[in-house]
N, C-alpha and C positions, 0 to 999 in steps of 0.2 A: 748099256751105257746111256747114260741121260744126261739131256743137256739143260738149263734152266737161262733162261735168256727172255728174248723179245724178236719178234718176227723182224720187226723193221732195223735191229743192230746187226750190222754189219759185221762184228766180230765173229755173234753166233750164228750168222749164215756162212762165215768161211771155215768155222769149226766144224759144222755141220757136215756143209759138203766132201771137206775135207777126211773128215771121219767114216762118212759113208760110200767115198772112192776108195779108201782104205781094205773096204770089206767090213767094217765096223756095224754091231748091231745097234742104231741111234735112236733113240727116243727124241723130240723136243717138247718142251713148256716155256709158251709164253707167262711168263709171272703178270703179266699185266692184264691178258684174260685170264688165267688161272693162279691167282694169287697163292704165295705160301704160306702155308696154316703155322701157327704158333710155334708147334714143333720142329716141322723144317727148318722157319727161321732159327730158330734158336740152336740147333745145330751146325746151322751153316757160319754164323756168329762164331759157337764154341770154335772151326775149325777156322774161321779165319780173321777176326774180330773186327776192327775197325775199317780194313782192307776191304771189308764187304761192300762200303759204303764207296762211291764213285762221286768225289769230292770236286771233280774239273769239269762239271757239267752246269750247264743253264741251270739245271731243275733245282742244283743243289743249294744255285749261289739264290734261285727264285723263295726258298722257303724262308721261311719265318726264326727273328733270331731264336724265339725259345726251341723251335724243332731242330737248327741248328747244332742247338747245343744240349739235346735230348741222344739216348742211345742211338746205336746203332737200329736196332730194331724196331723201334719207334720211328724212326726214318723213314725205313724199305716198306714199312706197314703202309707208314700215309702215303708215301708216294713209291711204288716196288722199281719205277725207271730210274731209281737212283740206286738201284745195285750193281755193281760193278761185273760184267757180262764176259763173255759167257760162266757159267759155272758148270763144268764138266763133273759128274758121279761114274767112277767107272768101278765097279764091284763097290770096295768099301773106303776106299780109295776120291777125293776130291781134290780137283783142280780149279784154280783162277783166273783169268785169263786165258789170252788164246797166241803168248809170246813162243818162242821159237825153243824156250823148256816144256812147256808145257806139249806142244808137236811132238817133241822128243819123246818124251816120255808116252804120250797116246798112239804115235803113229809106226814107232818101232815093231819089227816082229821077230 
């Protein structure tokens, strides 16, 4: 299971733990030291399009109008702390969020 996130959100440190109290095998990636390549993005896009972008944040309302109103992808590129956190991979299988379905669904056995 892989987590894709940022050390310092809070989200995906309670994913984390959470996952890894579970008995859960966890990976994490910070995207902001380890940016995602072309293709991740674009796949994480395909699975979840605009949602990807984390629209209630400083960083979002701080950018520029043309990046504003530029893709998704073009967003998370220039700035990756505008991705909406944590993004859980679990087999082939991806999650959003770290709401009280998405638990359900990771932390069931």
């Amino acid at each position: 299971m892989m987590i894709l996130g940022l050390n310092t959100c809070s989200d995906s440190q309670k994913a984390r733990k959470a996952l890894e109290a579970a008995g859960k095998d966890v990976s994490f990636r910070d995207v902001r030291a380890d940016p995602l390549s072309e293709a991740e993005l674009a796949e994480l896009i395909a699975e979840f399009g605009d949602r990807l972008v984390d629209r209630k944040t400083n960083d979002w309302r701080g950018l520029s109008d043309w990046l504003k109103h530029s893709e998704a992808e073009d967003q998370i590129a220039a700035k990756p702390k505008l991705m909406a956190r944590p993004v859980i991979r679990d087999g082939d299988t991806y999650y959003l969020g770290w709401d009280e379905a998405v638990q359900n669904a990771l932390l069931q056995d």
